[in-house]
N, C-alpha and C positions, 0 to 999 in steps of 0.2 A: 155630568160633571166628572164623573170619574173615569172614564171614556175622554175626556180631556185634558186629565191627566196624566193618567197613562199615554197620550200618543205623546205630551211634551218631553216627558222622560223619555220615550224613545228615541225620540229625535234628540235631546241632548246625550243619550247613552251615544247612539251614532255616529254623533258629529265629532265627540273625544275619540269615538273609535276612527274613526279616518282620519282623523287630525294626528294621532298617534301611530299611523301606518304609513302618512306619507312624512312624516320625522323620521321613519324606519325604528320607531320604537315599540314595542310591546305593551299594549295597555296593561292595564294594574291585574284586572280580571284574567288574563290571560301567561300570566309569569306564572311558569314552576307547573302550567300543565305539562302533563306526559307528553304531546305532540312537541313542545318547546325545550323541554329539559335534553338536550345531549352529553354523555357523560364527560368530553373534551370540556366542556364550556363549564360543568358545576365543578370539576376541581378546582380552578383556582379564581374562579370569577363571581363569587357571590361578593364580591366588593367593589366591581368596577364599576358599579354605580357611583363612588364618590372621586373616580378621576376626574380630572380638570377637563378631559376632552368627550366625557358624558354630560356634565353639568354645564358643559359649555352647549352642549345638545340643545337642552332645555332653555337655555340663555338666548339663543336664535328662536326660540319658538314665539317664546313669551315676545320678544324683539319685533316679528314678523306681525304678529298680533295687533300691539302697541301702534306697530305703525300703520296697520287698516281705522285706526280708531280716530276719530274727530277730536277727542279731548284725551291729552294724555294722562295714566292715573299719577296717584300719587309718588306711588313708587316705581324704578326705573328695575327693567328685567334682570337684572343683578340683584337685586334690593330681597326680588321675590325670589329667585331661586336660594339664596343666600336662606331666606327665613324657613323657609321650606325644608333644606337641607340640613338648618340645625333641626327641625321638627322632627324628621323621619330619622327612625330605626332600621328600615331595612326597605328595597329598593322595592318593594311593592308600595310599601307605603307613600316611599317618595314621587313615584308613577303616579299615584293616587292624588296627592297633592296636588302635583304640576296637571294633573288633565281637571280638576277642579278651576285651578287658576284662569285653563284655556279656556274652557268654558264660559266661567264668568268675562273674560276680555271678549269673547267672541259676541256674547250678548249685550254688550256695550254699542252705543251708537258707533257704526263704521261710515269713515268718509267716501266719497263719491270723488 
């Protein structure tokens, strides 16, 4: 049993991790390591997570998701980055939220 849940969490670690690679974004686990941090980038960019043209990142993600999906959710990919974006304090967190989200979209029935 536990051996199968461990390989699920792998495979859901994974799947955010590539999901978040080909966004060209930086998963949540991986912001602010030493390989990532450039000192051009941390002066004046620990905020550019809440431009319009980051969040709108997320907003195709969730978007792209939605639409492999047979039944659309409740809320529309604006709905959820929106709720998200008031939830999070700092852009690791909001990384964290949004690859949760993908997730759970991804493991929703997808159409054929």
């Amino acid at each position: 049993m536990e051996a199968t849940i461990n390989s699920r969490v792998e495979r859901r670690y994974l799947s955010a991790k590539n999901t978040l690679r080909r966004s060209g974004l930086k998963p949540p686990w991986c912001v602010g390591t030493v390989s990532s941090v450039s000192p051009k980038k941390t002066m004046g960019d620990e905020n550019a997570w809440k431009t319009p043209e980051f969040r709108q990142k997320i907003i195709s993600k969730f978007d792209e998701k939605i639409e492999e999906m047979t039944k659309a959710p409740e809320r529309s990919s604006e709905e959820l980055e929106s709720r998200i974006f008031e939830k999070s304090t700092s852009k690791e967190e909001y990384l964290r939220f949004a690859s949760r989200i993908l997730i759970s979209l991804k493991e929703q029935p997808q159409s054929t």
